[in-house]
LOTORRO-506139 format. One record per residue (C-alpha): residue number from 1; residue in one letter; x, y, z. Coordinates in Angstrom, 3 decimals, decimal comma, padded with zeros to 6 digits, m for minus. Layout:
REM residues N
[NUM "a" [X Y Z]];
...
END
This chain:
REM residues 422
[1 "x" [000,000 000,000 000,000]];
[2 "x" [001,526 003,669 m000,646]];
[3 "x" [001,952 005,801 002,125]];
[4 "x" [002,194 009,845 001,989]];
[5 "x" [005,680 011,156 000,923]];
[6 "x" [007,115 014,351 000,699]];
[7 "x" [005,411 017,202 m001,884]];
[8 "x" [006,248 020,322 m002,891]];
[9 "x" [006,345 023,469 m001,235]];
[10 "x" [004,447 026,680 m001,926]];
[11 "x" [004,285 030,229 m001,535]];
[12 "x" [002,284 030,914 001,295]];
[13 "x" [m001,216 033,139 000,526]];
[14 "x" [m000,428 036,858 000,801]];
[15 "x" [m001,299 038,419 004,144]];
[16 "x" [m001,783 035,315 006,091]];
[17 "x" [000,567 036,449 008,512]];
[18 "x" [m000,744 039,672 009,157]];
[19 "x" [m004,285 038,590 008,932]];
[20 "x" [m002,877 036,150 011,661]];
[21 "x" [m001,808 038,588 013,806]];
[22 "x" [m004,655 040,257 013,537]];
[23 "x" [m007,131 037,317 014,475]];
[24 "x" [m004,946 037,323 017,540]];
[25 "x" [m004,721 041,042 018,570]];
[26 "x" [m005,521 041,547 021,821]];
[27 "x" [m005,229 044,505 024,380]];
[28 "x" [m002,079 043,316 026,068]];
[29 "x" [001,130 042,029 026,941]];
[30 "x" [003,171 039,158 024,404]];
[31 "x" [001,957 036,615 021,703]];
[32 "x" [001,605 034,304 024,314]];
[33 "x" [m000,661 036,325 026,351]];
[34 "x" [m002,824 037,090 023,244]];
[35 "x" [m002,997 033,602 022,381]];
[36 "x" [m004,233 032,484 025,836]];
[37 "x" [m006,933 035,341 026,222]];
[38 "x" [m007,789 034,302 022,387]];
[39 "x" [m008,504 031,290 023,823]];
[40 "x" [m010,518 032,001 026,761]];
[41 "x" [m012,463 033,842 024,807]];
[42 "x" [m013,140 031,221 022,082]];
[43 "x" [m016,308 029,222 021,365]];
[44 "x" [m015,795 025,401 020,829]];
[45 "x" [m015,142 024,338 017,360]];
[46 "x" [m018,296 023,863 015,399]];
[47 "x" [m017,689 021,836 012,140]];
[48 "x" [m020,063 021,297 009,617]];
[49 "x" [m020,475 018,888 007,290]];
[50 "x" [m022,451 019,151 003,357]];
[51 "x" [m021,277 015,415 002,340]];
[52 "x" [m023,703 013,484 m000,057]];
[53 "x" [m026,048 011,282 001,869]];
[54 "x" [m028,098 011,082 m001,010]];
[55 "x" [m028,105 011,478 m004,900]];
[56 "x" [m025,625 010,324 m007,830]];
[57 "x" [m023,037 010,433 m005,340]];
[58 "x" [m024,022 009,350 m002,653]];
[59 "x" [m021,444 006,127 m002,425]];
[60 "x" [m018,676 008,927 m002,065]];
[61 "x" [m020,715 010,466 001,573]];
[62 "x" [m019,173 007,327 004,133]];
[63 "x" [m015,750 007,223 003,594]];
[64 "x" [m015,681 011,240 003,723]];
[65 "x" [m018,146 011,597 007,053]];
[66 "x" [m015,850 008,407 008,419]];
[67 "x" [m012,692 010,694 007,633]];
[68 "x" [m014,433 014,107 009,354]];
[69 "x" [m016,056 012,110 012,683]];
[70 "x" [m012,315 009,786 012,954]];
[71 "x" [m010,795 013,347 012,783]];
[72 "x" [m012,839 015,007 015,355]];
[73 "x" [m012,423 011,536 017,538]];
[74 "x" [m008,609 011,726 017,683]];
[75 "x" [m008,718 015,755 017,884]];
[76 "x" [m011,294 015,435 020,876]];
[77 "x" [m008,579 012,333 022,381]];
[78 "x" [m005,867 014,914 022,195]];
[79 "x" [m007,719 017,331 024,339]];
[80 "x" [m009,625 019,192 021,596]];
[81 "x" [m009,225 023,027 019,945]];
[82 "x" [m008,011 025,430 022,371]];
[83 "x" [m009,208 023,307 025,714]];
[84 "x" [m012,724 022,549 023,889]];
[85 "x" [m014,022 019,506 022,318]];
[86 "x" [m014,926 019,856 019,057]];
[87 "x" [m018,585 018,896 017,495]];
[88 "x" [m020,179 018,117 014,147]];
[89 "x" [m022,988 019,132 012,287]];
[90 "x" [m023,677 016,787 009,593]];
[91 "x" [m026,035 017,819 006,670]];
[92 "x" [m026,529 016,555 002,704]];
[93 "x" [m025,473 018,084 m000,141]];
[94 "x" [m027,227 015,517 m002,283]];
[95 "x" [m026,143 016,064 m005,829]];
[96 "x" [m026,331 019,430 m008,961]];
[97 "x" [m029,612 017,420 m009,960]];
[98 "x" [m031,293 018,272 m006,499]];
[99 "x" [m029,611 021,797 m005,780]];
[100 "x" [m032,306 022,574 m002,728]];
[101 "x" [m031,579 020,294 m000,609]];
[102 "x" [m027,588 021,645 m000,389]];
[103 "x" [m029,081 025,137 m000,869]];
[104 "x" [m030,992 023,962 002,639]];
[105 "x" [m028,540 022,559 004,261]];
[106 "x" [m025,890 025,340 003,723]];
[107 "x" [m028,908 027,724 005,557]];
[108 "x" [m029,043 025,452 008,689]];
[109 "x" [m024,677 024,993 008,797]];
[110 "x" [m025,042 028,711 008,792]];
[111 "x" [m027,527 029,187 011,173]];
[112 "x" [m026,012 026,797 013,412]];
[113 "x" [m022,466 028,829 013,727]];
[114 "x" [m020,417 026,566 011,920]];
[115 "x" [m016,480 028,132 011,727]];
[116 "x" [m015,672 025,449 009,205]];
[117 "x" [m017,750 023,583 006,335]];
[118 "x" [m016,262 020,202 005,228]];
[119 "x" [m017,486 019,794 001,380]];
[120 "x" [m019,270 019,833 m000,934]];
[121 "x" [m018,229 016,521 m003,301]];
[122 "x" [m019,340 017,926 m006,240]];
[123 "x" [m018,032 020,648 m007,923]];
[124 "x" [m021,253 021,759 m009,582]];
[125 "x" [m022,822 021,652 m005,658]];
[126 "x" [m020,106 024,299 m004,152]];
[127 "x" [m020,890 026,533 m006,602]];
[128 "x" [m024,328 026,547 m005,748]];
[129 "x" [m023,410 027,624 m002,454]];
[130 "x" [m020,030 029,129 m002,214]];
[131 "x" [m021,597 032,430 m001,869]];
[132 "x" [m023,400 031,602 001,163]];
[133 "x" [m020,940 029,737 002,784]];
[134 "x" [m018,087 032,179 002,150]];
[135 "x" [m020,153 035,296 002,460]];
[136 "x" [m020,657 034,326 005,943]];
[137 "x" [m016,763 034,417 006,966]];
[138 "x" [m017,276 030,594 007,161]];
[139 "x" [m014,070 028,435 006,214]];
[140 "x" [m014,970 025,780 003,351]];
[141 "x" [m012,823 023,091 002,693]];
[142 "x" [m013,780 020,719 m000,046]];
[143 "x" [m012,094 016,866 m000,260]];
[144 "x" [m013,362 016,304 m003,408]];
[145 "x" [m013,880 019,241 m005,769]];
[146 "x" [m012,007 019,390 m008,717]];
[147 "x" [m013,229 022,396 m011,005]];
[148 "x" [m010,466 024,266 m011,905]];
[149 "x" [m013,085 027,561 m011,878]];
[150 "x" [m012,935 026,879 m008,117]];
[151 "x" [m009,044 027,446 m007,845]];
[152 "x" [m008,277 031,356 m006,113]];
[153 "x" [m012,337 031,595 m005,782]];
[154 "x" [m012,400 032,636 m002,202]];
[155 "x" [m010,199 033,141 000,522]];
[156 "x" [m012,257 031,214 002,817]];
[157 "x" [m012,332 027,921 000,083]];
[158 "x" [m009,630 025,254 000,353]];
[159 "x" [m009,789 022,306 m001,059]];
[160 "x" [m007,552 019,141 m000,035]];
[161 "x" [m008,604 017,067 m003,746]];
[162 "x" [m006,215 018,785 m006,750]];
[163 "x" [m007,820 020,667 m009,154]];
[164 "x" [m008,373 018,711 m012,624]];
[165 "x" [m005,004 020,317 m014,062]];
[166 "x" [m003,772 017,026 m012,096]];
[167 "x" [m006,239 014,633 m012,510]];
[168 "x" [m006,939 015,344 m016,650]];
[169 "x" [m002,758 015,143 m017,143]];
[170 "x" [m002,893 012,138 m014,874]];
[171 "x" [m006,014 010,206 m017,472]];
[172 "x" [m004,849 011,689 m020,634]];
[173 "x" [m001,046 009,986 m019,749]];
[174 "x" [m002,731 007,194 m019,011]];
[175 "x" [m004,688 006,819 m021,971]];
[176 "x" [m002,089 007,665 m024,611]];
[177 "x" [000,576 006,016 m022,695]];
[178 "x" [m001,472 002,597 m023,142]];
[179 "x" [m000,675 003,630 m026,925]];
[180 "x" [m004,047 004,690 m027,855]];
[181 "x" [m004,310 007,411 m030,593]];
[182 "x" [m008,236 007,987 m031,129]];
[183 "x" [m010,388 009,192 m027,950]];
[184 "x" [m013,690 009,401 m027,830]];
[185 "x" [m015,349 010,955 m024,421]];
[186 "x" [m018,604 010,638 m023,216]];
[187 "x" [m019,042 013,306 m020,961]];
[188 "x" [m022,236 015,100 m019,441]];
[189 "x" [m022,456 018,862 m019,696]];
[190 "x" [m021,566 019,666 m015,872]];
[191 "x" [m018,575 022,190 m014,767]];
[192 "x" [m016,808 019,121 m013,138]];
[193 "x" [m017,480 016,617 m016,301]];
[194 "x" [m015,887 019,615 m018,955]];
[195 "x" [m013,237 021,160 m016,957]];
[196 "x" [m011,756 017,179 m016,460]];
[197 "x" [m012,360 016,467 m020,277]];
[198 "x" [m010,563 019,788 m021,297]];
[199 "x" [m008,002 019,145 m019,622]];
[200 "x" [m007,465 015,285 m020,292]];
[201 "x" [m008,467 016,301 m024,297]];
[202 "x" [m005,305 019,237 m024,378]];
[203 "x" [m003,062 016,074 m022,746]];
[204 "x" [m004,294 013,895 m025,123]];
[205 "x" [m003,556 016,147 m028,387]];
[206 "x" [m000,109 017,233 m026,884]];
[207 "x" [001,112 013,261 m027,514]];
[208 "x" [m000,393 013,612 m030,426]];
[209 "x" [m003,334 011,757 m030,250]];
[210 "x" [m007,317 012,884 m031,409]];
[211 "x" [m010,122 013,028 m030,066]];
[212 "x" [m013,024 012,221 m031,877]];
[213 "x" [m016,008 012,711 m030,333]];
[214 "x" [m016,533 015,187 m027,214]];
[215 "x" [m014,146 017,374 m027,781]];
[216 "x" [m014,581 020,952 m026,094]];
[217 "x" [m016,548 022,865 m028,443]];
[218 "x" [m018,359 020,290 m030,585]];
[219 "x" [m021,585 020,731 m028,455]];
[220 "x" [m021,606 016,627 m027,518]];
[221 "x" [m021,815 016,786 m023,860]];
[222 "x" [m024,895 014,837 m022,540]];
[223 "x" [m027,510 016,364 m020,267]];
[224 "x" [m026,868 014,955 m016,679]];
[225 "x" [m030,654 013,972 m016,508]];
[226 "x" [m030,766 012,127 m019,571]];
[227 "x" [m032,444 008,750 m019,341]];
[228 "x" [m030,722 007,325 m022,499]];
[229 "x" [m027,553 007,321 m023,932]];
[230 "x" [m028,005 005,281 m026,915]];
[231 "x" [m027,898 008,137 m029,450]];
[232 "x" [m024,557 009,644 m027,707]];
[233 "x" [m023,127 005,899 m027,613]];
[234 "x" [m023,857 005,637 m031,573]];
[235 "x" [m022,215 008,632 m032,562]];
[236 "x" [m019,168 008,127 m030,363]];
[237 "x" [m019,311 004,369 m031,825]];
[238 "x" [m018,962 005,872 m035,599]];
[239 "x" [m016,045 007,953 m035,108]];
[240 "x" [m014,025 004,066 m034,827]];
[241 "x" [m012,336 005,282 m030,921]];
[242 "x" [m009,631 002,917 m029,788]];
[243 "x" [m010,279 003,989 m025,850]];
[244 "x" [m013,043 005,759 m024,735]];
[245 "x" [m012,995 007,965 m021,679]];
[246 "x" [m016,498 008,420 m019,605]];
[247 "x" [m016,832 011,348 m017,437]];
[248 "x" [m019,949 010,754 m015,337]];
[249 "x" [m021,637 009,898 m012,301]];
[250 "x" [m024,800 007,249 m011,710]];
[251 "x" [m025,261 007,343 m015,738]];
[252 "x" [m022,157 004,902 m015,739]];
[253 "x" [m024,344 002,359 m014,656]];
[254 "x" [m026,850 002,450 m017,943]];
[255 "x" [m023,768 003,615 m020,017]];
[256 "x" [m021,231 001,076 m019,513]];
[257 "x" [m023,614 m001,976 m020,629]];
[258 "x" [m024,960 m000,088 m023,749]];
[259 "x" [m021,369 000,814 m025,078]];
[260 "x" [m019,663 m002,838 m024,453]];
[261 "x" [m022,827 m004,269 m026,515]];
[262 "x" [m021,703 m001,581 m029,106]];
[263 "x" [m018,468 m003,374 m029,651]];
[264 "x" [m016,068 m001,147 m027,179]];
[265 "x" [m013,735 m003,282 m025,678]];
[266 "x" [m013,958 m003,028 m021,372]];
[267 "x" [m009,904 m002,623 m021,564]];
[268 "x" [m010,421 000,579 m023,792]];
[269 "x" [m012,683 002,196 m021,412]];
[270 "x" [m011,231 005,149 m019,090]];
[271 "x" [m013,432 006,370 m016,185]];
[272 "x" [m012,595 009,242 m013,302]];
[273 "x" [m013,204 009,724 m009,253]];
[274 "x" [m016,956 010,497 m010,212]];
[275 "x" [m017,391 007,093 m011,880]];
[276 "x" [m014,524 004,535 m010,347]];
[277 "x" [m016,103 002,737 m008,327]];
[278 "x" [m017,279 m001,339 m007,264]];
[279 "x" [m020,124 m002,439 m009,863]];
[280 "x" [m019,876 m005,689 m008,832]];
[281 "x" [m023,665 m005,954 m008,016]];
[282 "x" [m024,692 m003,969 m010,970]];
[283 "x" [m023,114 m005,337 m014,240]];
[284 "x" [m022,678 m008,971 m015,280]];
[285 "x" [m019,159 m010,848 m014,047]];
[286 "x" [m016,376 m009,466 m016,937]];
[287 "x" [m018,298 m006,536 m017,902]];
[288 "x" [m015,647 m003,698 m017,004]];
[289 "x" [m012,883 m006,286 m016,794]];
[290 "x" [m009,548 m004,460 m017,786]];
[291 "x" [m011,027 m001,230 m017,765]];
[292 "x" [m008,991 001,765 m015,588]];
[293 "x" [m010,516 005,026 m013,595]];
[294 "x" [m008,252 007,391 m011,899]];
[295 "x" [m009,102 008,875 m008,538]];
[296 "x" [m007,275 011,799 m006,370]];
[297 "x" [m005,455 011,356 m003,754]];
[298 "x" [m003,085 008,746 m002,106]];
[299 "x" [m004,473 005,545 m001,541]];
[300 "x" [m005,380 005,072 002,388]];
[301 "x" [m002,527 002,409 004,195]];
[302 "x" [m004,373 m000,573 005,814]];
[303 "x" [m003,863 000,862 009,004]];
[304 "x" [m005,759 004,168 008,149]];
[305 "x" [m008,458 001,899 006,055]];
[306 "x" [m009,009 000,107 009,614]];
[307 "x" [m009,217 003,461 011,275]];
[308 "x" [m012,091 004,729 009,393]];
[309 "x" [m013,847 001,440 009,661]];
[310 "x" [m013,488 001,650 013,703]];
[311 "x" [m015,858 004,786 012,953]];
[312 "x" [m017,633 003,081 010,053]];
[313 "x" [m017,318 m001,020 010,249]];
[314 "x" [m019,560 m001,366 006,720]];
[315 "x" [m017,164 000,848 004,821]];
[316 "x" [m015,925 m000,829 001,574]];
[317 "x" [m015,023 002,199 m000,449]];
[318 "x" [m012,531 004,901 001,033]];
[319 "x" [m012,382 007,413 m001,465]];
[320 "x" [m011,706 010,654 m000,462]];
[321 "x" [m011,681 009,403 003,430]];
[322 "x" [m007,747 010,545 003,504]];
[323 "x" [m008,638 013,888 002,036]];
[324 "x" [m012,086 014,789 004,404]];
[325 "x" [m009,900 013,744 007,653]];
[326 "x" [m007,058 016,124 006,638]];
[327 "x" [m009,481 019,120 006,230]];
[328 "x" [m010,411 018,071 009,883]];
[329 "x" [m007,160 018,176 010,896]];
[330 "x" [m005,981 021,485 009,059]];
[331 "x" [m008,722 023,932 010,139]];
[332 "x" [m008,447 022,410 013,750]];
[333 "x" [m004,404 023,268 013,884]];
[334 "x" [m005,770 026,295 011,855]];
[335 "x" [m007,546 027,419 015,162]];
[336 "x" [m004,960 026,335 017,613]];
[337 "x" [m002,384 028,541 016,078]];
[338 "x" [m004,543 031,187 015,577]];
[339 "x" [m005,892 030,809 019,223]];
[340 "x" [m009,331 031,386 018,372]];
[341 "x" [m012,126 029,165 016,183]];
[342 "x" [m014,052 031,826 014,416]];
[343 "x" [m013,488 031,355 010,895]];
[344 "x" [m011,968 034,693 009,862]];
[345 "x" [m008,788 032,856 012,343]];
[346 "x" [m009,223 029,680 011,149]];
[347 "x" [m008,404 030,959 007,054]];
[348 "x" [m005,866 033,392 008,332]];
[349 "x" [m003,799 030,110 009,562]];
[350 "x" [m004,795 027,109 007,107]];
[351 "x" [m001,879 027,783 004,754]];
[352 "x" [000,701 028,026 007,385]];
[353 "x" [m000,601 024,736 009,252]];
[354 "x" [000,105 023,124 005,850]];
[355 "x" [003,298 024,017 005,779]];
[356 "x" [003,506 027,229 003,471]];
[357 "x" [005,827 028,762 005,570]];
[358 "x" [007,882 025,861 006,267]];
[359 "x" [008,436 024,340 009,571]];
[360 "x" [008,741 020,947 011,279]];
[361 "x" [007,013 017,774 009,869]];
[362 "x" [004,601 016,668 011,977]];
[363 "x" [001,598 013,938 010,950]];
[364 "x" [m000,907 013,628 013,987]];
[365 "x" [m002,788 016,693 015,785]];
[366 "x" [m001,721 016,496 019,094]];
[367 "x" [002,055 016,007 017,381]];
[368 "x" [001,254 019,243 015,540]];
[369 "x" [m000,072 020,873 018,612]];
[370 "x" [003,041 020,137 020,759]];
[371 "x" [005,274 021,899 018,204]];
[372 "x" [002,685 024,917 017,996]];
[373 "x" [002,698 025,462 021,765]];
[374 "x" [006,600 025,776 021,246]];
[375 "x" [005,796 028,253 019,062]];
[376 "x" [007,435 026,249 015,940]];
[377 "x" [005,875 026,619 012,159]];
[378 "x" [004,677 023,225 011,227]];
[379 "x" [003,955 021,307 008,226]];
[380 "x" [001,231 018,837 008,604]];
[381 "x" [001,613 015,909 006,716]];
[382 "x" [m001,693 014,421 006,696]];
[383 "x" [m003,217 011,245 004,849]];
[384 "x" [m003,685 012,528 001,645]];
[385 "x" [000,128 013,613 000,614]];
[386 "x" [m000,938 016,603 m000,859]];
[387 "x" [001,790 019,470 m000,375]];
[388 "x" [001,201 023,108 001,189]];
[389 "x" [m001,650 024,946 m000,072]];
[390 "x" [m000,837 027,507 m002,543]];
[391 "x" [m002,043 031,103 m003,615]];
[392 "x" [m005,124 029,687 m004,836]];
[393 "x" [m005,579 027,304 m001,906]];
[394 "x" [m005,362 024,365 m003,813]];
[395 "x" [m002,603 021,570 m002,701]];
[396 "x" [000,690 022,426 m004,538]];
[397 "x" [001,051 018,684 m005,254]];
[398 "x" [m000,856 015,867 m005,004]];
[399 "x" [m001,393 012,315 m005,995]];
[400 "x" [m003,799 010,404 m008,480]];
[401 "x" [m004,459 006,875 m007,955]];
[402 "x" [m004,894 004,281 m010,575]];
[403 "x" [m007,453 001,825 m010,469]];
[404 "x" [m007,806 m001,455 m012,486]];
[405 "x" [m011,279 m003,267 m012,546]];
[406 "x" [m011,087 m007,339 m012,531]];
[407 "x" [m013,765 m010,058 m013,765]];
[408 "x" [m016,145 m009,103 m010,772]];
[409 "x" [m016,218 m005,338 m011,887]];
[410 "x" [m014,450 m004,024 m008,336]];
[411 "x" [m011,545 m001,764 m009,006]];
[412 "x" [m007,917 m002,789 m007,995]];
[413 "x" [m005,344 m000,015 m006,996]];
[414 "x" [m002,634 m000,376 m009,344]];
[415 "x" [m000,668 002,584 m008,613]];
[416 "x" [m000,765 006,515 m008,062]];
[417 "x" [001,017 009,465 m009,836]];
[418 "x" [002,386 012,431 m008,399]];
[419 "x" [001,540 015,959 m010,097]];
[420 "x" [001,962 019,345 m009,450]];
[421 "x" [m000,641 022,370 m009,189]];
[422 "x" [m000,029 025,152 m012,000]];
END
C-alpha cells in the first residue's frame, strides 16, 4: 500500500501572517498572552459537514463523514481546539440534480455557527453555495472538488482534492501512454465533467493523439438527466475510438452496458473519481474487466483503512476518506495557532498549518499541537500527501491513484502518480 511522501512546497497566501496577527490582537502584553486570552475567549469548534447522503453520489458520503467524525475523535482524544471539544454538524449536499436540498442545508450549517464547512463533493454543488458559505466568513474546505473555476475563488475555500489540471494530465497519460491514438469521451455537460475532459483532451492532443467525439466545443456533452444514452453511444461508436474515456456519475451504470454491446472493448474504457467505483452488483461478471478510472489522492494504508472502519465497520469504499480527515485536521491546527475558532482565524492560519511557511514535519494533531505550543511553524503531513496549499488554496502537489477493474467489476489499486498544481 503507498503511504504519503514528501510534496512540494508553496508560496504561502499573501497576508496570512498579518491577517494572523490580527485574528490574535488583543489589548495586552506578548503573543503568548494574546494567544491564551484568544482562547478564553473562544467558542468550541463547530464543524459542519455538506457530504452526499443522497443522490448520484451518494457512495462517495461514508468514507468522507468516516474521515471528518475519525478526525474530530482523535482531535477530541488529544484534548480538543483550544481546551474545547470539538462537534459536528452533519447535513446533505445531495447532488447538482437536487440543488435545494444543499441550498438547505448550507442555511441550517449557517444558522447553526459553523467556523468550518467540510465539502461539498461535487463541484457543480459548491458553486451553488459558495456564496453563502463564504459570504458568511465561514471556512470551506472541499475533499473532493475538482473544477479548476474553483481554484483562487475565495479566501475562505480550500480544497484538499487537486484541481483537474492534475487529474486530466494524470487520465490523458494514461490513456495515450497505453498507446491509444483515437479518444472518444462521453461526458455530461456539468462544470466538473468539462473542466476534467478539457483538460485530459489538451493532454491527449499534446502526444499527439485525437479526439473524436466530445471534444470541447463540438456541443456533444450529454444532459446529466438524460435517461438514455443510446444516441450519444452511436455517434461516439462511428467515429471508430480505440479507448473511450467516460466522465460521469450514476449514468455509468446504464452507459457502460450499452457501449460494451456496441463493440467497445472493457480494456479501452477510461473512467474518473466520479465514476470509479465497485459495480460488482450492478453489471454482469467481466463486464468492465480491464477497464482503468483514476481517482485523487493517495491511496489510504491498511492501518488508516481500519481506522475509518473503527468509525464506520460497513465501509468498503474509502475514497476521499484521507482527504475529508485532513481538512479536519488542518482547520483544527488552523484554530490552535490562531488561538481562536471563528473562521476569519481559522483561514488566516490554514496555509501556514500546511506548511507554506515551512516548519517541522509533523503527521498527527496532538504532534502538531506540541510543536505549535513551542511556538514552531509546522507542516502537517496528513493522509492525503498533498503538499502546502498555494495562492489559490489548492494543494501544490498531489497524488492520483490508478485503479484497475477485474472479472467481478471491483476496481484494484494499481498505482498513483504524483503531479503538481499550475
Amino acid at each position: 500500500m503507498m503511504r504519503s511522501t514528501h510534496a512540494l512546497r508553496a508560496a504561502a497566501l499573501a497576508g496570512a501572517a498579518a491577517l494572523a496577527l490580527a485574528a490574535c490582537a488583543s489589548s495586552s502584553g506578548t503573543a503568548d498572552d494574546e494567544t491564551t486570552d484568544s482562547a478564553a475567549e473562544s467558542s468550541p469548534l463547530i464543524v459542519g459537514t455538506l457530504l452526499p447522503q443522497t443522490g448520484s453520489l451518494a457512495f462517495l458520503g461514508p468514507p468522507e463523514i468516516a474521515g471528518v467524525d475519525l478526525a474530530i475523535e482523535e482531535i477530541n482524544a488529544a484534548g480538543g481546539v483550544l481546551g474545547a471539544d470539538v462537534t459536528a454538524e452533519h447535513t446533505d449536499s445531495s447532488d447538482a440534480d437536487h440543488a435545494e436540498v444543499a441550498t438547505q442545508s448550507a442555511t441550517e450549517l449557517i444558522s447553526k455557527d459553523v467556523s468550518v464547512v467540510i465539502g461539498a463533493a461535487s463541484s457543480s454543488v459548491t458553486l451553488n453555495v459558495i456564496d453563502d458559505i463564504t459570504g458568511a466568513n465561514i471556512v470551506q474546505i472541499s475533499p473532493a472538488n475538482t473544477a479548476t473555476k474553483l481554484s483562487g475563488y475565495s479566501p475562505f475555500y480550500f480544497r484538499t482534492a487537486p484541481p483537474d489540471t492534475v487529474q486530466g494530465a494524470a487520465l490523458g497519460n494514461l490513456i495515450t501512454g497505453d498507446g491509444h491514438a483515437n479518444v472518444g469521451f462521453l461526458v455530461f455537460n456539468d462544470d466538473y465533467g468539462t473542466s476534467l475532459r478539457d483538460v485530459a483532451q489538451g493532454t491527449i492532443e499534446e502526444a499527439g493523439a485525437t479526439v473524436t467525439y466530445g471534444a470541447k466545443g463540438a456541443g456533444q456533452e450529454f444532459d446529466p438527466a438524460a435517461s438514455s444514452f443510446s444516441t450519444d453511444i452511436t455517434a461516439l461508436v462511428a467515429t471508430k475510438p480505440d479507448a473511450v474515456a467516460v466522465i460521469a456519475f450514476e449514468q455509468t451504470k446504464q452507459i457502460i452496458p450499452e457501449l460494451v454491446a456496441a463493440g467497445i472493448p472493457s480494456s479501452a474504457i477510461y473512467l474518473v473519481d466520479g465514476n470509479t467505483a465497485d459495480y460488482s452488483a450492478d453489471f454482469e461478471a467481466g463486464t468492465l474487466e480491464g477497464a482503468q478510472g483514476t481517482i485523487p489522492g493517495a491511496f489510504p494504508s491498511d492501518e488508516f483503512q481500519e481506522r475509518l472502519k473503527g468509525v464506520d465497520p460497513s465501509l468498503t469504499d474509502f475514497a476521499y476518506g484521507p482527504e475529508s480527515y485532513d481538512a479536519t485536521i488542518l482547520a483544527a491546527l488552523a484554530a490552535v495557532k490562531g488561538g481562536a475558532t471563528d473562521g476569519t482565524t481559522i483561514q488566516a492560519n490554514m496555509a501556514a498549518v500546511s506548511g507554506a511557511d515551512g516548519g517541522e514535519e509533523c503527521s498527527t494533531f496532538a504532534d502538531c499541537v506540541a510543536l505549535l505550543e513551542d511556538g514552531s511553524d509546522i507542516t502537517y503531513k496528513g493522509q492525503a500527501g498533498i503538499g502546502p496549499f498555494n495562492a489559490d488554496n489548492d494543494p501544490s502537489s498531489a497524488f492520483i491513484g490508478v485503479y484497475k477493474f477485474g472479472a467481478d467489476n471491483k476496481n484494484v489499486w494499481v498505482k498513483a502518480v504524483e503531479g503538481s498544481v499550475g
